[in-house]
C-alpha positions in Angstrom: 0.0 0.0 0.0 2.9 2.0 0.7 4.9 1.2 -2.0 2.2 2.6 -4.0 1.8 5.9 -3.1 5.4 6.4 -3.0 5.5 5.3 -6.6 2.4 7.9 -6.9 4.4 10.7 -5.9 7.3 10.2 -7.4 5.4 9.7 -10.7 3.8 12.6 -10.5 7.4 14.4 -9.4 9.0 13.1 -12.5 6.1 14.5 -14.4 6.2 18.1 -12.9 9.7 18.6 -13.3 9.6 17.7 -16.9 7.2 20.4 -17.3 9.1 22.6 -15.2 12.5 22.0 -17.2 10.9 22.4 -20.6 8.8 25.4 -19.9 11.8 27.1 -18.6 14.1 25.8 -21.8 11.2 28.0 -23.9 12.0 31.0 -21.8 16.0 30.6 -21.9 15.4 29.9 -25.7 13.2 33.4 -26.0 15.8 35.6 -24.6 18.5 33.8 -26.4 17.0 34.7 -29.8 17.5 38.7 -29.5 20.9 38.4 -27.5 22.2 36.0 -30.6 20.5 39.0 -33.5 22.1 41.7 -31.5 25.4 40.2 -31.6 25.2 39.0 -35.2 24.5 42.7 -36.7 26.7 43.9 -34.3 29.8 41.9 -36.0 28.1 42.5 -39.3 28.2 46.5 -38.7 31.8 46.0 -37.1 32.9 44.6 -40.3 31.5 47.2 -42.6 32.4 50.1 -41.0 35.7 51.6 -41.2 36.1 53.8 -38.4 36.6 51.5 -35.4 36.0 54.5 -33.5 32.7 55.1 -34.4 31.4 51.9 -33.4 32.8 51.8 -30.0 29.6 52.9 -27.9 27.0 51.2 -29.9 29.3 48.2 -29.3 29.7 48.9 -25.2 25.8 49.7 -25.0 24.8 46.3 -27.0 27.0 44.2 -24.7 26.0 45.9 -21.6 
């Protein structure tokens, strides 16, 4: 009788922190999106631009 509860709860357990993990994988993935298009046009703008100087704020506020 026991034995079966326990295995209950621990069923149930597994199947909450499954949940848990993936919903929070989702949210990890949506801020990783913008951080990942940020840095790409960043490099992208670095690269086209001739005056390193220019780019030296925009670069410091991004990575902030």
């Amino acid at each position: 009788m026991n034995k079966d509860k326990l295995l209950d709860k621990c069923e149930s357990m597994t199947l909450l922190c499954t949940k848990a993990c993936t919903h929070w994988n989702m949210v990890k993935f949506c801020f990783n999106i913008p951080l990942v298009l940020t840095s790409s046009a960043m490099c992208i703008i670095n690269s086209i631009s001739e005056d390193a100087n220019r780019m030296k704020i925009p670069n410091i506020v991004v990575n902030v």
